[in-house]
C-alpha positions, -999 to 999 in steps of 0.1 A, spaced: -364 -920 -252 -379 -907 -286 -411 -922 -293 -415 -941 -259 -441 -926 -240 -448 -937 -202 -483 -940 -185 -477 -910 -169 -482 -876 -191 -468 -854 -166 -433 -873 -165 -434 -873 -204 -437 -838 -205 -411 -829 -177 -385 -854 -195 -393 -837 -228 -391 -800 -212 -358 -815 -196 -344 -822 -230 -352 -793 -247 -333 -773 -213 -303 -792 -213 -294 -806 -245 -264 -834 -247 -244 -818 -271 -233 -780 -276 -244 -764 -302 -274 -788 -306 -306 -767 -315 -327 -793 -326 -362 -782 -326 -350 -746 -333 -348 -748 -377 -373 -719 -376 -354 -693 -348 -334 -669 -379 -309 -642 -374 -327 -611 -382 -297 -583 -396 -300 -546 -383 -283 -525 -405 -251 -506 -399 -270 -471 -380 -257 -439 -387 -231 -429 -363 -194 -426 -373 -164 -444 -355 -139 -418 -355 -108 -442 -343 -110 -434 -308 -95 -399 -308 -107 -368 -290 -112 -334 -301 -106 -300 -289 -68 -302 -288 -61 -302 -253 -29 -319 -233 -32 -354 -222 -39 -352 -184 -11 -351 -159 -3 -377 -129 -15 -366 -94 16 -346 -75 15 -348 -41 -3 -323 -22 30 -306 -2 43 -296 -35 76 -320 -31 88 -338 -60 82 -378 -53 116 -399 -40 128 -419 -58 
């Protein structure tokens, strides 16, 4: 429909608007050569791996409440 233009503004416009919405093909970002990825830097903060301090016990599974060992 490129370059074909109807006698009715208004349904040019809302076929164009339609386009731009819902492209054919993914990935398709015609129209968007000027939209650039912007970096941010890395920050400040450190990973450390995932690990905890303070050196305490891994927690323990709930017991039951009567004091009795589970059956098994």
């Amino acid at each position: 429909m490129s370059g074909h233009w109807s006698a009715t503004p208004i349904y040019d416009s809302l076929c164009a608007e339609y386009r731009r919405l819902f492209r054919a093909l993914p990935g398709d970002r015609t129209g968007e050569e000027e939209l650039r990825f912007t970096g941010f830097g890395t920050g400040t903060a450190r990973w450390d791996g995932g690990r905890h301090g303070g050196g305490r016990l891994p927690a323990l599974p709930p017991a039951p409440r009567d004091g009795r060992r589970y059956e098994r």
